[in-house]
Structures are given as C-alpha cells and as structure tokens.
N, C-alpha and C positions, 0 to 999 in steps of 0.2 A: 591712842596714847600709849607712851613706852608701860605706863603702870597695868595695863590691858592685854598687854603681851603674858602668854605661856608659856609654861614651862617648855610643851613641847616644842612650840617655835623658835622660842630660846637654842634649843637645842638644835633643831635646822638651820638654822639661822648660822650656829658656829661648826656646823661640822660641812654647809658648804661654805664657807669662809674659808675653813683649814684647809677643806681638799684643794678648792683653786688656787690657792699661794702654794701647800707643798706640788702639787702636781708641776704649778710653773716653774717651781724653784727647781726641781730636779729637773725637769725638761729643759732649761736652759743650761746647768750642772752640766749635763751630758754633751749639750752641744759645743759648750766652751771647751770642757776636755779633750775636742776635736782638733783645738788647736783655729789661728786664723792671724788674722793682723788684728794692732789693736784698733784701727779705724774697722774693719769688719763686725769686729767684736760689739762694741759700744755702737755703731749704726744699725744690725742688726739683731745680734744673737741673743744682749739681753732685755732689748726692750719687749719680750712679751711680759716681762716681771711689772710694766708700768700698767695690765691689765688690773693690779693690785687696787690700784684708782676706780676702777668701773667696781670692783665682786665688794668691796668698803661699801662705798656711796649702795649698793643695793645691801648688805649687810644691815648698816643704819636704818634705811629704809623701811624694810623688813621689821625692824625690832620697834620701828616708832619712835628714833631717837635721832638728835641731830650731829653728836659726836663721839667721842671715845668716852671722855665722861660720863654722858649718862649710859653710854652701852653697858660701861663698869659696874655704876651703878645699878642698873637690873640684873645684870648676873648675880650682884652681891645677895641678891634677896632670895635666889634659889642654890644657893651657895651647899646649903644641907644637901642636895641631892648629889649624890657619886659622880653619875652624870654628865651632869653641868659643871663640876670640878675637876674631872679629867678633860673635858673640852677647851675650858679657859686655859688650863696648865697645856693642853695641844696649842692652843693659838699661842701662849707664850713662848714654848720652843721654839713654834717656827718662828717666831717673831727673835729668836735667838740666834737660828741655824741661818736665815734669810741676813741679817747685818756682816754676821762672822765670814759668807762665801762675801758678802759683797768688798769685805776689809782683806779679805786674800786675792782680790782680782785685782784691787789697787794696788798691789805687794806684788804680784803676779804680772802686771800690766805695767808697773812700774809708772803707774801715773803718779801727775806732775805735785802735785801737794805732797804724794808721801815720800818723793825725793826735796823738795823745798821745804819739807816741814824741817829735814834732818840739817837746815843751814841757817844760819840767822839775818833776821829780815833787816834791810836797810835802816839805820837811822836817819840818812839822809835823802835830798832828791835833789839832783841840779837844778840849777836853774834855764840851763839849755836843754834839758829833755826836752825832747821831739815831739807835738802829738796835730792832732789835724783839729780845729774850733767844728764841732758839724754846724753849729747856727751860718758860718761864713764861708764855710769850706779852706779856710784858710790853716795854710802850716805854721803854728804857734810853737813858741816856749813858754816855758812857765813865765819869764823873765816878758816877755810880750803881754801875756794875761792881765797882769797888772796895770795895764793902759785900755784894756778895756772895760767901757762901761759896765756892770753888773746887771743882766736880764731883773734883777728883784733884789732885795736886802733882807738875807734871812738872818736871821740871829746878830742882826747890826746894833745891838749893845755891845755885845762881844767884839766888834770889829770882824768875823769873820766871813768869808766868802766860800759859798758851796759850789764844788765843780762835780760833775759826775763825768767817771771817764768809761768808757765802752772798749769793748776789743770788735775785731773783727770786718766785717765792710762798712765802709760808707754809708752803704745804702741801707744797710740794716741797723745802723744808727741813726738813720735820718729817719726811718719808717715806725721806728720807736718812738722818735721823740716827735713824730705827727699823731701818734695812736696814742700818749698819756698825755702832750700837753704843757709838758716841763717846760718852767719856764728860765732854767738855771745855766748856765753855760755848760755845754756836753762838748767834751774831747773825746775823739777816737787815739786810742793805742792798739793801733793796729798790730804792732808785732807783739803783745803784751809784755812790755820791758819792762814797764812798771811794777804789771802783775807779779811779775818775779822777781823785782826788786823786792818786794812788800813780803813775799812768800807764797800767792794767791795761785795754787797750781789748782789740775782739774782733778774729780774725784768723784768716782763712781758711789761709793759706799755712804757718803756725805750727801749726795741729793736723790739716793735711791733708797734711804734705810726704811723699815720698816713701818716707823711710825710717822714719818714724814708724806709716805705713799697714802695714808687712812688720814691725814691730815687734810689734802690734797682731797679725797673722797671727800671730808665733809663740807668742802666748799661743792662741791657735786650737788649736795644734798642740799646745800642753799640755795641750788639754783644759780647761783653765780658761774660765771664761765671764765673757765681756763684761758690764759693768753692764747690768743689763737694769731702764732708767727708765722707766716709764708716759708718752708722747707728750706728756703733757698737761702734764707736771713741765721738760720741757726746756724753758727757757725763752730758750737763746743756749748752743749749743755751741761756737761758737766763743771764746765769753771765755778770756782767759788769768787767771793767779792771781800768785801772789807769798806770801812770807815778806818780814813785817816785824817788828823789834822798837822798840819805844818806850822810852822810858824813863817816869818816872813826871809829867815834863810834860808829855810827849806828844809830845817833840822823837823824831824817827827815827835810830837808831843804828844799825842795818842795816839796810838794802835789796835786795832779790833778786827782780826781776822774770823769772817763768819761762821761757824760751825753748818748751818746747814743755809741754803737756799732762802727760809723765811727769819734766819737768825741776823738780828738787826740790834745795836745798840740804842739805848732811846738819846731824844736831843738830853734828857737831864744826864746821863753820864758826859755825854759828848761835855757839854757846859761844864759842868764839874771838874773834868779832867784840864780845859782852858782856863780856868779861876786857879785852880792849882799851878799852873805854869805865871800864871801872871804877875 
C-alpha cells in the first residue's frame, strides 16, 4: 500500500523518474537540433519521449499508487524532508522544460494547429462537402446523409444525429469501426478539409505534454491496454479532433476544439449549448 512506502523509496522512485525523462528529453534535444524533415522528425526522432508511458506506469507501480493523485499525495507527507522537496520541484521542471521544447517544435515545425490556430474556424459547412459513408463505402454529401437511415438515435429528444468523421484510409477507418463497435454513421475525410475548416491541425506538444504521457502510464497500471493499431493504419498521430454541432443549414452552433487527445466535451454541455440555440 502507497501508505507503506518510504521515505527512501519515495526518493528512488523519483529520482529514476527524473533521470529517464531528462536524459530522454535531452537526447532527443540534441537529435532534433540535427535538423531532418518534419515527417523524419515525428516518425522517428521524438518518439523515444513516449518511453515516459513505460518509466510512469513503473514509477506508480513502485510507490503502491494508481495515479498522479495519490503519488501527490504520498509525497505530501514526507514534504518536511529537503530531499523529497528538491525531487518533487526536479520532476516539476522537468515537467516544465519537457511541455516548453515540445511548444517550440510546433513553432519550429510549423505544425498544423499552430498555423490554424492563428485563423478563424468556420462558421459554416456546405452542404456538398465531400466525404466517403465507411458503413457503405459510398461517396456522400452532407446533403445525401440526410436520407439515410440512422445506425441508432442518440440524443433523439434533441433531434440530433451523431456522425463521427475520420481522416486518412479507408481501411483504417474501417479497422476502427470493426475493433470498437460504433454503431453511428462514420465518414472518411480523407484530405481533412473539414479538419481545417474547423481549425483541427496536428500537434506535437498537445498529445505529448507531460502530464498527459503519466496519464497514459496509469492506464498501464490498470492493466488496461493501449489501442493497439496496425503501423500501417496510423496515418498522423498527432491530429487533434473536436465536437461540433450544426444545425440543419449547416451553420455551426457549438464549437469545442480538443485541447489534448483525452479532452472531450460531455453530452450535458453538448445539450445545453443546443437548448440555447433553440
């Protein structure tokens, strides 16, 4: 139990913690400053920083705890020792220096969020956008969708209908929606026109920050497993997503571009923002 843990494990516990994130963070540091393409970069250079997922999940592990809270928490109680408060305050720099390289490489790399962020996202969406049905394989408009039957009736007090749209292949839209189950109508935007209608660019520092990586770790710790996609399916892990709803011109009445990977609006905002329009 985390209350059974010691001081000094405490203290091993966060000082290999610190070494493996600063050693990786500068090891990649140094490899990017080599220069590369940005597909070299993001394929290779900095994914050893996603080891942060493995040295977490045994961090917790280690201390008897299942997430960031209660690691907090036990530190908090040997707080009096020098120690343990110069270690905490080292995990938190790096937890500083690690966010900060990763918001200059999207600056640096000129990825697509931090040039989309600088423009204002659509209010509207045609009604001829382009995208592919994966249930049918069929090339739809929005304007078509509307004569199709609905897979399910979600939030049908509201009247509204859920679509989920995907970027990328076919086939890894279809390999998705066999591996969860959905039973919603899923379009492909393959050239993600949408995406960037909306503002939805890709972003290193957004699905790699710091806390997000130990977040990721403590589902480790729960034993639950990571999506595990076939190489060939990932097509841009860094994209972010978004919640939008339309109305039936296709004007935009809510907006919610993701902040990180597990940032999600719940249905009561969603709802609340459609009663306000109505």
């Amino acid at each position: 139990m985390a209350t059974e843990v010691g001081q000094n494990t405490l203290l091993a516990a966060l000082k290999e913690l610190i070494g493996f994130g600063r050693t990786s963070l500068e090891n990649v540091e140094k490899d990017v400053a080599k220069g590369g393409s940005l597909q070299e970069i993001v394929d290779k250079k900095i994914r050893p920083l996603f080891g942060l997922m493995s040295a977490g999940a045994k961090f917790f592990n280690s201390l008897g705890v299942k997430n960031q809270k209660e690691a907090e928490h036990l530190w908090e109680q040997f707080f009096q020792n020098t120690d343990v408060r110069d270690n905490v305050e080292g995990l938190l720099q790096l937890e500083v220096e690690w966010d900060c390289f990763l918001k200059r490489l999207d600056v640096q790399m000129q990825m697509s969020d931090t040039v989309l962020s600088q423009c204002p996202a659509a209010q509207t969406l045609s009604s001829d956008t382009q995208f592919i049905h994966i249930q049918t394989k069929e090339n739809v408009s929005l304007d078509h969708l509307t004569e199709l039957k609905n897979s399910k009736k979600l939030l049908e007090a509201q009247s509204l209908r859920v679509l989920v749209v995907s970027y990328g292949s076919l086939e890894g839209a279809t390999f998705w929606l066999d591996h969860t189950g959905y039973e919603f109508d899923m379009l492909l935007d393959a050239e993600r026109a949408v995406y960037q209608a909306f503002g939805l660019g890709s972003s290193i520092s957004k699905v790699m920050k710091f806390k997000l990586m130990l977040h990721y770790s403590e589902i480790l710790v729960m034993n639950r497993q990571l999506p595990d996609v076939p190489p060939q399916f990932i097509d841009d892990l860094f994209q972010m997503g978004g919640d939008f709803v339309l109305d039936q011109g296709g004007k935009v009445i809510y907006s919610y571009r993701c902040r990180s990977p597990v940032d999600r609006p719940s249905v009561t905002q969603i709802l609340a923002a459609v009663s306000a329009h109505s």
